[in-house]
PyMOL Python script that loads the backbone (N, CA, C, O; Angstrom):
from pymol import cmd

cmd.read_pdbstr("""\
ATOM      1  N   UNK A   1      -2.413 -37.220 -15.185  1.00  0.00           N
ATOM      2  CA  UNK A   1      -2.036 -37.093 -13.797  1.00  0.00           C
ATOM      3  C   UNK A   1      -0.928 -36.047 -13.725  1.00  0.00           C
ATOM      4  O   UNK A   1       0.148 -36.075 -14.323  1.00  0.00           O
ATOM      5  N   UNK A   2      -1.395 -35.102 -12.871  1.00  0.00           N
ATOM      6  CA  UNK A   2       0.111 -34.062 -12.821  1.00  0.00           C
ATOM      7  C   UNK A   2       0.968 -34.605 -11.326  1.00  0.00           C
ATOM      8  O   UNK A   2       0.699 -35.500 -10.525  1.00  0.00           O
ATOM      9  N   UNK A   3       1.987 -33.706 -11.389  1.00  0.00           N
ATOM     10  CA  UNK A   3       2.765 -33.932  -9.974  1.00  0.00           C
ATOM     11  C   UNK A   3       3.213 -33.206  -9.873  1.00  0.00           C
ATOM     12  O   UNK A   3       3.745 -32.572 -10.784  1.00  0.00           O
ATOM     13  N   UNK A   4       3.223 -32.858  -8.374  1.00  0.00           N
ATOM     14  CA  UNK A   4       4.101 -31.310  -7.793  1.00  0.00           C
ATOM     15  C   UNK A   4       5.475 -31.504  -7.607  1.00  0.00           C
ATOM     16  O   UNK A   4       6.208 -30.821  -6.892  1.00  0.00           O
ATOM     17  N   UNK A   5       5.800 -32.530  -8.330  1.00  0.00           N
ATOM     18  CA  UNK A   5       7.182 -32.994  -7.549  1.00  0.00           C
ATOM     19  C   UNK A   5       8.140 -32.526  -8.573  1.00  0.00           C
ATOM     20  O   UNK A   5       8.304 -33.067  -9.667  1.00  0.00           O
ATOM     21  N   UNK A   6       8.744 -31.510  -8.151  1.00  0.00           N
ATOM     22  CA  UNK A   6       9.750 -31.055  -9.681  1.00  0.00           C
ATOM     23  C   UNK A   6      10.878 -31.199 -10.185  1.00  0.00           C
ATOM     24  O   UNK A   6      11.634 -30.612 -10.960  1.00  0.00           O
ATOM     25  N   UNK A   7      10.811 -32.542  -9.292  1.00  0.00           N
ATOM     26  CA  UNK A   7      12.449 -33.246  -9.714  1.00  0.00           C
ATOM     27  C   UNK A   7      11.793 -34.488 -11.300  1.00  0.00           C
ATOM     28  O   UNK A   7      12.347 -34.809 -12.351  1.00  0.00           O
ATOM     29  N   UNK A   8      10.394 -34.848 -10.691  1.00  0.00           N
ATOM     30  CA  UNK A   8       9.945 -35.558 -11.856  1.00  0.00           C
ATOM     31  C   UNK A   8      10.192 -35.478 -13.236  1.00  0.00           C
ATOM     32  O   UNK A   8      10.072 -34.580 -14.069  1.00  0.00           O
ATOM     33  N   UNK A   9      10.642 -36.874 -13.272  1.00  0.00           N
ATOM     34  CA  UNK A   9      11.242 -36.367 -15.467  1.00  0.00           C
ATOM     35  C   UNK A   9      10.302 -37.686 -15.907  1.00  0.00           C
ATOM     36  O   UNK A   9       9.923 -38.783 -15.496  1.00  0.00           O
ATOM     37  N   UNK A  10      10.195 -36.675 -17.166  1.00  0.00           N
ATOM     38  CA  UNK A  10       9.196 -38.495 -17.842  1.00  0.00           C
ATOM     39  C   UNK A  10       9.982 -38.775 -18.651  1.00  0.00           C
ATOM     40  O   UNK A  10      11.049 -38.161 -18.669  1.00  0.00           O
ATOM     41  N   UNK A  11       9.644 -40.066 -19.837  1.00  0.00           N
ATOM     42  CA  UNK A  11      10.248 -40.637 -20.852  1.00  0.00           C
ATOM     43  C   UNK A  11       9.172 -40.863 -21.783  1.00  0.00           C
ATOM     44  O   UNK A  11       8.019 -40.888 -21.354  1.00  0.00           O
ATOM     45  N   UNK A  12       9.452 -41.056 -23.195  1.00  0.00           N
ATOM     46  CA  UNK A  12       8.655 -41.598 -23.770  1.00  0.00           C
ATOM     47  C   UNK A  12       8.056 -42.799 -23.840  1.00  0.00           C
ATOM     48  O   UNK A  12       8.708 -43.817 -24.075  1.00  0.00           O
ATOM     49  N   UNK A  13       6.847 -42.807 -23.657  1.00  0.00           N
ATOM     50  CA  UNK A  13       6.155 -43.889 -23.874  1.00  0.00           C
ATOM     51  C   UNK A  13       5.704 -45.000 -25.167  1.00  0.00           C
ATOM     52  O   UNK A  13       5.801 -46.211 -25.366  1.00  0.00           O
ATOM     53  N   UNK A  14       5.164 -43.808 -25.887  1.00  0.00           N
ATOM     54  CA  UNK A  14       4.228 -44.410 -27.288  1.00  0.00           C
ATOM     55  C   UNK A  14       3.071 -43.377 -27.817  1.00  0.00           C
ATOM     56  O   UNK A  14       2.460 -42.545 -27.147  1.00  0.00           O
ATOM     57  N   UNK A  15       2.971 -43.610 -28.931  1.00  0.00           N
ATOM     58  CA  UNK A  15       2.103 -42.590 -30.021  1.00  0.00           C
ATOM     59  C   UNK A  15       1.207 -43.575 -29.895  1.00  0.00           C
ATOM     60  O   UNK A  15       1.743 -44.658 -30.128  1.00  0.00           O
ATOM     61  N   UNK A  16      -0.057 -43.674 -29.598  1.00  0.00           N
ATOM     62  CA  UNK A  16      -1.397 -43.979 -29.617  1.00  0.00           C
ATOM     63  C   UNK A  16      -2.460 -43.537 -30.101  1.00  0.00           C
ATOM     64  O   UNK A  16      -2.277 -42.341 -30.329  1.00  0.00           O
ATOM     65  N   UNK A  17      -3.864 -43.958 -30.494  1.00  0.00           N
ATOM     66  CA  UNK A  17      -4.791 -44.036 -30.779  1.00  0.00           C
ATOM     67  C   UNK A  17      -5.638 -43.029 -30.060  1.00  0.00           C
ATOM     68  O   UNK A  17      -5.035 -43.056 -28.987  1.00  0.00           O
ATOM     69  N   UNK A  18      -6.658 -42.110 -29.869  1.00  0.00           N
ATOM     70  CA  UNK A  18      -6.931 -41.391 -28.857  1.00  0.00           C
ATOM     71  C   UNK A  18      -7.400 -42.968 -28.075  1.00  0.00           C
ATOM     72  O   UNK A  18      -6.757 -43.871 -27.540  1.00  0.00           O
ATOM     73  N   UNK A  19      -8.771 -42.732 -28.328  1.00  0.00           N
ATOM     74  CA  UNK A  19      -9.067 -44.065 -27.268  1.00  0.00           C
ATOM     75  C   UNK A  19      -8.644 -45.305 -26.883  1.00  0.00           C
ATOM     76  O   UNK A  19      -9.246 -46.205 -26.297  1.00  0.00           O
ATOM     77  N   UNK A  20      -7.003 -45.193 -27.485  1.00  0.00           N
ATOM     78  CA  UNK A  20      -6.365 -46.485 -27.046  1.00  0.00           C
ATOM     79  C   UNK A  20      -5.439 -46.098 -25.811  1.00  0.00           C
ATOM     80  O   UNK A  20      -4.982 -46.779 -24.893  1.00  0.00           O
ATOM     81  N   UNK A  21      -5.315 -44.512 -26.190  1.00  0.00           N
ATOM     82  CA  UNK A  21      -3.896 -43.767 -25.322  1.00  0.00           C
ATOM     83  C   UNK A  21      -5.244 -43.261 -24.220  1.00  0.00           C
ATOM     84  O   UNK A  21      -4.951 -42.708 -23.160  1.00  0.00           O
ATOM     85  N   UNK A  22      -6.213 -43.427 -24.466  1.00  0.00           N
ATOM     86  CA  UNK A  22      -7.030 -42.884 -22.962  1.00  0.00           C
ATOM     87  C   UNK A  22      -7.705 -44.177 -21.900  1.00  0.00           C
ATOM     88  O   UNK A  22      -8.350 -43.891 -20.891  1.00  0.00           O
ATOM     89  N   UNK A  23      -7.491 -45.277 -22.228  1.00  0.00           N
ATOM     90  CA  UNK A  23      -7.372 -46.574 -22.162  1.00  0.00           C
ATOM     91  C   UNK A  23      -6.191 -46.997 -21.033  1.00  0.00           C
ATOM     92  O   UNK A  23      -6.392 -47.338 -19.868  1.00  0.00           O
ATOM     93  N   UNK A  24      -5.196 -46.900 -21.570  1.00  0.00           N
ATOM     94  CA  UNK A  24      -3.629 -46.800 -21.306  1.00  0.00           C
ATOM     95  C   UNK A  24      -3.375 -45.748 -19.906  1.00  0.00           C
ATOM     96  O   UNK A  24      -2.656 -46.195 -19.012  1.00  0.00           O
ATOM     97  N   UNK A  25      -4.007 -44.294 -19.736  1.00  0.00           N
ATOM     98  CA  UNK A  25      -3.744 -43.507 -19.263  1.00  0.00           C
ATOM     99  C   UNK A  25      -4.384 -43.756 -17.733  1.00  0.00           C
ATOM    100  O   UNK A  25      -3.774 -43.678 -16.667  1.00  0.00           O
ATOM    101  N   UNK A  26      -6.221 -44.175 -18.012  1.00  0.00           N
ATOM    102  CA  UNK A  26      -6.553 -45.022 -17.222  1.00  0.00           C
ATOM    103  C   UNK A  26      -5.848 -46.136 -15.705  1.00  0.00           C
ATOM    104  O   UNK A  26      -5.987 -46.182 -14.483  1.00  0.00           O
ATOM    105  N   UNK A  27      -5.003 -46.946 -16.893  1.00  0.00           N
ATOM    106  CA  UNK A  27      -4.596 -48.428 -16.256  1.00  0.00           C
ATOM    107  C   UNK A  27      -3.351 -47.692 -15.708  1.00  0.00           C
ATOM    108  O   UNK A  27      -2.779 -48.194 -14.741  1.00  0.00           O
ATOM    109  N   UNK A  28      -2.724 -46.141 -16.434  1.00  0.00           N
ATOM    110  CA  UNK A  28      -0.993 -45.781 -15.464  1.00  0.00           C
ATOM    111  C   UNK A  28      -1.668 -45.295 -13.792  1.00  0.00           C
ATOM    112  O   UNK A  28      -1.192 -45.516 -12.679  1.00  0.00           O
ATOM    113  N   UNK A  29      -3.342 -44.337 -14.316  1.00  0.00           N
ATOM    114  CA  UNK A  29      -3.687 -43.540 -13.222  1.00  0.00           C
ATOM    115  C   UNK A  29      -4.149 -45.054 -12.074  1.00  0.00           C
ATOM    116  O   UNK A  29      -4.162 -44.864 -10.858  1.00  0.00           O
ATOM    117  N   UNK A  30      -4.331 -45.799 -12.381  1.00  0.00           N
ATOM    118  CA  UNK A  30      -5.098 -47.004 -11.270  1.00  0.00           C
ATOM    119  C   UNK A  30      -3.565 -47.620 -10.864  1.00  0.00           C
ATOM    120  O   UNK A  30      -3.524 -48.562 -10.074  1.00  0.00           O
ATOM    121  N   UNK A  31      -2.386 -47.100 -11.389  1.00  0.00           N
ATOM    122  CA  UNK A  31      -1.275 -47.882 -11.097  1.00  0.00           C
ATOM    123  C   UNK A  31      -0.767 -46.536 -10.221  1.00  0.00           C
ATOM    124  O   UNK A  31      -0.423 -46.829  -9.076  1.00  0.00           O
ATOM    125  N   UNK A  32      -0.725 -45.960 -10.360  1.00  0.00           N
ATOM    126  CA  UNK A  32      -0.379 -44.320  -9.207  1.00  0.00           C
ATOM    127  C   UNK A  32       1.125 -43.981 -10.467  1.00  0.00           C
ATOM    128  O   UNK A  32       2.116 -43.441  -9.975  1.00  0.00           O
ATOM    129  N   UNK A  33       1.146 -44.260 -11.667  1.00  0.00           N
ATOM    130  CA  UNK A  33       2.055 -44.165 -12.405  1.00  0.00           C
ATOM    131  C   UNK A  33       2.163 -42.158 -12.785  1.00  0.00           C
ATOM    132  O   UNK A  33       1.132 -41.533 -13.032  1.00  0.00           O
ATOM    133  N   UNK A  34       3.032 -41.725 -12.763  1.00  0.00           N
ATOM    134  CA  UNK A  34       2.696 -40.257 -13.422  1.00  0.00           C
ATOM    135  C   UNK A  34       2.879 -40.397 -14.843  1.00  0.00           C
ATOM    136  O   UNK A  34       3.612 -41.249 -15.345  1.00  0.00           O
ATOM    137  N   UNK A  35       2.152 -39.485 -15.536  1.00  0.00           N
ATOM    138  CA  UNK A  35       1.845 -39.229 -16.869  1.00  0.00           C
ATOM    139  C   UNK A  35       1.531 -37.684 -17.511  1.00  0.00           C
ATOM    140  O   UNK A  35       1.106 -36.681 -16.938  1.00  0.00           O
ATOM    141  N   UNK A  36       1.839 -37.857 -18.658  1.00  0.00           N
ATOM    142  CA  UNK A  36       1.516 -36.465 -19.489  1.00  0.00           C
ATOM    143  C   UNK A  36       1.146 -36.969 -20.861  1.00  0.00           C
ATOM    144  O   UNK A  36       1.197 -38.137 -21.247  1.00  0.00           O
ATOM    145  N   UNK A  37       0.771 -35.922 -21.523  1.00  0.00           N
ATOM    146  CA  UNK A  37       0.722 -36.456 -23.411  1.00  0.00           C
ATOM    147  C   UNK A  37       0.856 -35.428 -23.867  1.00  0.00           C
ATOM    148  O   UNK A  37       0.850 -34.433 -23.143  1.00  0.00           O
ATOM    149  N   UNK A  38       1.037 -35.336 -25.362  1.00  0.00           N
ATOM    150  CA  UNK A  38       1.067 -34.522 -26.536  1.00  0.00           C
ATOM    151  C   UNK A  38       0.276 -34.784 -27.804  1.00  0.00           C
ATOM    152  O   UNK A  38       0.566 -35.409 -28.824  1.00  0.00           O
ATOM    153  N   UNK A  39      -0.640 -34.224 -27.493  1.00  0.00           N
ATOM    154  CA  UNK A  39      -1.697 -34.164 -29.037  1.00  0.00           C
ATOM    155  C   UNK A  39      -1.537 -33.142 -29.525  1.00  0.00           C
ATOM    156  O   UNK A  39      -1.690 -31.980 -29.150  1.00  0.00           O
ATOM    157  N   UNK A  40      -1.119 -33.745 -30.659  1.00  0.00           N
ATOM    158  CA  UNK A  40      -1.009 -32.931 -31.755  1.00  0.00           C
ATOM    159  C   UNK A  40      -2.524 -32.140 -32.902  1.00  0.00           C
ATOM    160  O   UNK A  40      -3.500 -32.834 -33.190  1.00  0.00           O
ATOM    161  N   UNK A  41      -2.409 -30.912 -33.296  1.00  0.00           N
ATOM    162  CA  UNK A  41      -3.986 -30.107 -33.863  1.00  0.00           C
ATOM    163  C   UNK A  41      -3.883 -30.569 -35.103  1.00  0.00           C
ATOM    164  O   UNK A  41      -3.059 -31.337 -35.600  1.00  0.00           O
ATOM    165  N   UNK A  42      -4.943 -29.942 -35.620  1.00  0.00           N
ATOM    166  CA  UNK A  42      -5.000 -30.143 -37.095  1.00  0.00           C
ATOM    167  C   UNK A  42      -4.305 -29.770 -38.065  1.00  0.00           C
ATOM    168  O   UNK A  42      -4.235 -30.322 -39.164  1.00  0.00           O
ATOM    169  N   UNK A  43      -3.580 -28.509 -37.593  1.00  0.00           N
ATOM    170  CA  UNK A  43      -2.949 -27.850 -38.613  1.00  0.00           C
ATOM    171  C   UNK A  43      -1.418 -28.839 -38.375  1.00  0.00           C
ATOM    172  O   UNK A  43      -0.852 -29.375 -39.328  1.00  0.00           O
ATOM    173  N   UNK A  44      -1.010 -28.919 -37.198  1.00  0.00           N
ATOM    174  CA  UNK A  44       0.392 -30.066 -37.631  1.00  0.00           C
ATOM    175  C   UNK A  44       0.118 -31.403 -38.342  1.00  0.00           C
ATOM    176  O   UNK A  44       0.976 -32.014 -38.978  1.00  0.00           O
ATOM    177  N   UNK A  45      -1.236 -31.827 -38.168  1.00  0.00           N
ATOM    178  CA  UNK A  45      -1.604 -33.135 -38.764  1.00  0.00           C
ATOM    179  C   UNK A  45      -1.365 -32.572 -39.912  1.00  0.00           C
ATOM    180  O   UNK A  45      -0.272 -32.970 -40.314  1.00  0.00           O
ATOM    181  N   UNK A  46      -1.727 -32.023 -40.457  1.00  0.00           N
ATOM    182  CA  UNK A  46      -2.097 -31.502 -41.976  1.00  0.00           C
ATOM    183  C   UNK A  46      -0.747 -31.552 -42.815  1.00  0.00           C
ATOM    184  O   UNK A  46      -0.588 -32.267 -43.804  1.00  0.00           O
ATOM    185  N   UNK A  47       0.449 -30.467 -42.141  1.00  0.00           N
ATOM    186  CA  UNK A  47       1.540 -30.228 -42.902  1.00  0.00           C
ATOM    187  C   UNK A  47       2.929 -31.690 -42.070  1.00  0.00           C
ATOM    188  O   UNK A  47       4.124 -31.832 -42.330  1.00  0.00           O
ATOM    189  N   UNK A  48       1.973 -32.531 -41.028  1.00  0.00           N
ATOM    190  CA  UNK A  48       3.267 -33.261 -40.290  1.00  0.00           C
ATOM    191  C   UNK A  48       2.537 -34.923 -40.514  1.00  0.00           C
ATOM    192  O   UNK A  48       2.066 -35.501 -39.534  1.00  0.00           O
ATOM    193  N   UNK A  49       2.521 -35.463 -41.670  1.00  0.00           N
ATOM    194  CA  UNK A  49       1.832 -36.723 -41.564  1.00  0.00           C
ATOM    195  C   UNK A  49       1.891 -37.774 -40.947  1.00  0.00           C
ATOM    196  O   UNK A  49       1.031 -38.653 -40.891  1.00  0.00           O
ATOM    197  N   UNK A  50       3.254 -37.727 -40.285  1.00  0.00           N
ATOM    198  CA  UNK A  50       3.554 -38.802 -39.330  1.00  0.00           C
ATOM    199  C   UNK A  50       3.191 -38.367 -37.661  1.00  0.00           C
ATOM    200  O   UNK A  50       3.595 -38.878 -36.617  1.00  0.00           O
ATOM    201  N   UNK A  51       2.112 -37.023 -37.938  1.00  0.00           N
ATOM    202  CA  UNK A  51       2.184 -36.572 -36.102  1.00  0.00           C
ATOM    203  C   UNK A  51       0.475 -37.213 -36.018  1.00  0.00           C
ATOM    204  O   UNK A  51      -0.451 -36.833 -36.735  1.00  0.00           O
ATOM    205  N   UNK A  52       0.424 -38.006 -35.207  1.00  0.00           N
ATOM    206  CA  UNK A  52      -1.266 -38.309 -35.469  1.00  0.00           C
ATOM    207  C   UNK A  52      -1.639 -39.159 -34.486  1.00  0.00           C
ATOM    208  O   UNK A  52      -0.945 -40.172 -34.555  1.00  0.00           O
ATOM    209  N   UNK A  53      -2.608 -39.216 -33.391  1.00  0.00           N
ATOM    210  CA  UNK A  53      -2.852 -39.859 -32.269  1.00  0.00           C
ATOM    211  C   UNK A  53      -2.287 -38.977 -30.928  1.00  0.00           C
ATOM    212  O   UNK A  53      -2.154 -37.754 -30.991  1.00  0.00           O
ATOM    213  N   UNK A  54      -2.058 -39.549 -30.043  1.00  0.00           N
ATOM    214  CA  UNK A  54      -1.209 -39.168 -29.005  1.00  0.00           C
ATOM    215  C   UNK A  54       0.009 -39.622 -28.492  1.00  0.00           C
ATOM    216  O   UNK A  54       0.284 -40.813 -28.638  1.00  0.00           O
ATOM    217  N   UNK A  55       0.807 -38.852 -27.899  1.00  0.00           N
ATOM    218  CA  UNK A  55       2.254 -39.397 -27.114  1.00  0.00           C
ATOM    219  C   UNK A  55       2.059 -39.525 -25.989  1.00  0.00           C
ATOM    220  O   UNK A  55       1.868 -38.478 -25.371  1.00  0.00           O
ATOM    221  N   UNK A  56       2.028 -40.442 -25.442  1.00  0.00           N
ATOM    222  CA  UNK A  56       2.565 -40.510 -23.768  1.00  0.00           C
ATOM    223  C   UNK A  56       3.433 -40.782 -23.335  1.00  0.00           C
ATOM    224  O   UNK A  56       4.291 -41.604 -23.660  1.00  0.00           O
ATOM    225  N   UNK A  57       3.279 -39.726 -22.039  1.00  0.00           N
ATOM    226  CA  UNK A  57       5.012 -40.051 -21.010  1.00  0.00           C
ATOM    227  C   UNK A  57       4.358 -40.139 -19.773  1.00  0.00           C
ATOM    228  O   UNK A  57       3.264 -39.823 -19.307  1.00  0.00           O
ATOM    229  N   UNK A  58       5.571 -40.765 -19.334  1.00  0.00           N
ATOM    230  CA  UNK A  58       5.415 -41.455 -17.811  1.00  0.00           C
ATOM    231  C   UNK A  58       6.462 -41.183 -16.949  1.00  0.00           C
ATOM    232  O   UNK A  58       7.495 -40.878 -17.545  1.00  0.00           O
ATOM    233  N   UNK A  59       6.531 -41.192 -15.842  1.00  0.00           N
ATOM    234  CA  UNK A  59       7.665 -41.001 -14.320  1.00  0.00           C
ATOM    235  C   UNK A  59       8.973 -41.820 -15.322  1.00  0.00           C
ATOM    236  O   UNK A  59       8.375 -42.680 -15.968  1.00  0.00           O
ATOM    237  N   UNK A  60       9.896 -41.851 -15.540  1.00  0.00           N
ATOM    238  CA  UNK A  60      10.889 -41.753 -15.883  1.00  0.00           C
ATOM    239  C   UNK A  60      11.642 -43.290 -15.140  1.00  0.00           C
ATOM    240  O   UNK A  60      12.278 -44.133 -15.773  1.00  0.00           O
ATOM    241  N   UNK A  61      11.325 -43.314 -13.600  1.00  0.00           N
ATOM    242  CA  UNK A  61      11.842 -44.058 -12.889  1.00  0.00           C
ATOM    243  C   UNK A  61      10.555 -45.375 -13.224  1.00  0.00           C
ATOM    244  O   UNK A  61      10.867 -46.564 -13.284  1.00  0.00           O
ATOM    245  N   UNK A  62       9.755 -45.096 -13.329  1.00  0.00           N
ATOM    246  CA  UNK A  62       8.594 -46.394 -13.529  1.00  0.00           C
ATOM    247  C   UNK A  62       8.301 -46.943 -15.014  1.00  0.00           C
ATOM    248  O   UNK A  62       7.460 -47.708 -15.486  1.00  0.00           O
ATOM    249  N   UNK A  63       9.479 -46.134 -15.581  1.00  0.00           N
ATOM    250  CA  UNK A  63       8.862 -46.594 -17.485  1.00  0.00           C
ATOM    251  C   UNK A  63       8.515 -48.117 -17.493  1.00  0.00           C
ATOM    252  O   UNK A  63       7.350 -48.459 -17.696  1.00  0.00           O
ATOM    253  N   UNK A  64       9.692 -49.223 -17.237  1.00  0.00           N
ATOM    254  CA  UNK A  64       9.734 -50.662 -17.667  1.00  0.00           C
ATOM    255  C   UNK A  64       8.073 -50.897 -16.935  1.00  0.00           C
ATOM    256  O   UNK A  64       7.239 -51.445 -17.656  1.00  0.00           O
ATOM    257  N   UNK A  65       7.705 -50.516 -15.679  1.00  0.00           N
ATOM    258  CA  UNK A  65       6.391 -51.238 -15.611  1.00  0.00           C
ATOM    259  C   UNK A  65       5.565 -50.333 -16.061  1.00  0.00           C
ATOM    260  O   UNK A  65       4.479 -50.909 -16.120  1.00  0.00           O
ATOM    261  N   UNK A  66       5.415 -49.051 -16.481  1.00  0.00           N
ATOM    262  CA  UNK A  66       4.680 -48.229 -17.496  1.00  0.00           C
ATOM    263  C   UNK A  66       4.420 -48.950 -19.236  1.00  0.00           C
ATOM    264  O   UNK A  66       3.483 -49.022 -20.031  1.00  0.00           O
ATOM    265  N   UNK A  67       5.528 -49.280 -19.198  1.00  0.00           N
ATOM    266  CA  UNK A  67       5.688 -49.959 -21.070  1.00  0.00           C
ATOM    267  C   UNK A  67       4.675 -51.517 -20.486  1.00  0.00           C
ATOM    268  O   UNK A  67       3.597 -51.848 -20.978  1.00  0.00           O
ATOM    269  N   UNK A  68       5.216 -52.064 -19.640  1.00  0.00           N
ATOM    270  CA  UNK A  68       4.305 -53.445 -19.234  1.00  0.00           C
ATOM    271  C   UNK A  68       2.661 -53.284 -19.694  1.00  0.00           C
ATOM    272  O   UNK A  68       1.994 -53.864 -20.552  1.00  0.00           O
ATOM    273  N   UNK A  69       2.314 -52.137 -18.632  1.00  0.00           N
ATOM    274  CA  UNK A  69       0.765 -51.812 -18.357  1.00  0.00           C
ATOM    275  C   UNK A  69       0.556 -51.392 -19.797  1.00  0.00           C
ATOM    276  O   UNK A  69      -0.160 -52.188 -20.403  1.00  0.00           O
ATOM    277  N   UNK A  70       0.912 -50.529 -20.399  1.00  0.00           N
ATOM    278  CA  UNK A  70       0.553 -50.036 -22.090  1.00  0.00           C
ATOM    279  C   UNK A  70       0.530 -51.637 -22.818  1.00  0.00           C
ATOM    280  O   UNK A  70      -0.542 -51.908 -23.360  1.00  0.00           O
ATOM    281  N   UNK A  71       1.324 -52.427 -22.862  1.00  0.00           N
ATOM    282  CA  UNK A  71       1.561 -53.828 -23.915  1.00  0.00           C
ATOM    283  C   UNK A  71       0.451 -54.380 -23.478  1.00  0.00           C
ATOM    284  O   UNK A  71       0.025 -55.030 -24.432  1.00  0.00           O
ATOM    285  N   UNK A  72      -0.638 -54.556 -22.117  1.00  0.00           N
ATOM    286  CA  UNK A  72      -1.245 -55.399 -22.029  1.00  0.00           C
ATOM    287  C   UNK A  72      -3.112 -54.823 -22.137  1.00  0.00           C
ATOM    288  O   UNK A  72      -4.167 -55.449 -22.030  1.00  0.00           O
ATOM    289  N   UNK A  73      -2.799 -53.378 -22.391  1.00  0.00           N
ATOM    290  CA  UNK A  73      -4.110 -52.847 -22.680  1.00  0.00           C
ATOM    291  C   UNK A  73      -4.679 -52.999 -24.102  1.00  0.00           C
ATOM    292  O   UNK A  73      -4.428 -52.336 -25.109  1.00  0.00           O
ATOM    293  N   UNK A  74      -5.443 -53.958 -23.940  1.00  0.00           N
ATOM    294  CA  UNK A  74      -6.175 -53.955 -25.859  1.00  0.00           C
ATOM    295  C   UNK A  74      -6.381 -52.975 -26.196  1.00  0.00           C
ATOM    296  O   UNK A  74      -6.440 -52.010 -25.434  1.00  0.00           O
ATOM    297  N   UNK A  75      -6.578 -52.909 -27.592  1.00  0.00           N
ATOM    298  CA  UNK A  75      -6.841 -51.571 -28.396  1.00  0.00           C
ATOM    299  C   UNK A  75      -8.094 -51.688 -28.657  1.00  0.00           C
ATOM    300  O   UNK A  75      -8.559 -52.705 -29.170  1.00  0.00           O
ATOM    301  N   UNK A  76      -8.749 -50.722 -28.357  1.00  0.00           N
ATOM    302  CA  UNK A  76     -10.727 -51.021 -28.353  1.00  0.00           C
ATOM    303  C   UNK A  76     -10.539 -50.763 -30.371  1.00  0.00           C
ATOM    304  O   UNK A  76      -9.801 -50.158 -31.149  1.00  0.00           O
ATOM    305  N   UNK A  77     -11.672 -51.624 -30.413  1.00  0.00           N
ATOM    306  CA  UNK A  77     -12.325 -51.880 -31.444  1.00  0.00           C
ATOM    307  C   UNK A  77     -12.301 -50.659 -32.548  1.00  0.00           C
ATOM    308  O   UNK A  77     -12.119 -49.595 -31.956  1.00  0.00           O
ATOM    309  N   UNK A  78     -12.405 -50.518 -33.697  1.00  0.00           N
ATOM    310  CA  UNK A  78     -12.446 -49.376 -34.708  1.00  0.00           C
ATOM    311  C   UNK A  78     -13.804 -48.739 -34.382  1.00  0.00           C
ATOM    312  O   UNK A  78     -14.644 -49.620 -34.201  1.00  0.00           O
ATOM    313  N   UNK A  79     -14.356 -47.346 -34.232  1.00  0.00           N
ATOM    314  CA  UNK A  79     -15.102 -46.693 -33.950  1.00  0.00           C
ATOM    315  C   UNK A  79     -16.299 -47.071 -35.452  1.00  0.00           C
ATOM    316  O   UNK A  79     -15.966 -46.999 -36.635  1.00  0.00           O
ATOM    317  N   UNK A  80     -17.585 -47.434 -34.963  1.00  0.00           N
ATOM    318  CA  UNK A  80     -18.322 -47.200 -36.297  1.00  0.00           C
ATOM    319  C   UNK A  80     -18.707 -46.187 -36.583  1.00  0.00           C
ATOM    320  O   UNK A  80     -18.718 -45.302 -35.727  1.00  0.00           O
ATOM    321  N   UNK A  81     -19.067 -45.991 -37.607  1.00  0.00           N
ATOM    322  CA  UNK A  81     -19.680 -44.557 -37.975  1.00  0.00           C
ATOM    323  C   UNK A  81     -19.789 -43.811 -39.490  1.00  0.00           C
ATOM    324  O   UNK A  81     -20.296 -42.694 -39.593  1.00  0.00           O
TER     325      UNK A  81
END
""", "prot")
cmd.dss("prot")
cmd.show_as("cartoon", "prot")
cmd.util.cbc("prot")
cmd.orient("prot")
């Protein structure tokens, strides 16, 4: 979700799963919550082992019920394959 509003500041959220952090992103957009992320490529995965999944941030002023909505979204199942 973007916003034109350019006083908007986010905070950190949480490093997620892709399809756990697109899950999550979902339940902020059905909440009118603002959001951004940071995925990290292959080449930082490669030389940054702790960078892996996604980050999300949220409106700054809505974190405590942003962190709520993230704690209560299950983490879908391990992908087979």
């Amino acid at each position: 979700m973007t916003s034109a509003d350019p006083a908007l500041r986010t905070i950190y959220l949480g490093q997620f799963e892709h399809a756990h952090a697109d899950a999550i992103a979902a339940a902020l957009e059905y909440a009118g919550i603002a959001w951004t992320y940071k995925q990290f490529g292959a080449f930082t995965r490669f030389f940054f082992a702790g960078e892996w999944g996604v980050r999300l941030y949220v409106d700054a002023r809505r974190a405590a019920e942003a962190a709520t909505i993230a704690a209560s979204v299950p983490e879908p199942p391990p992908a087979r394959g």
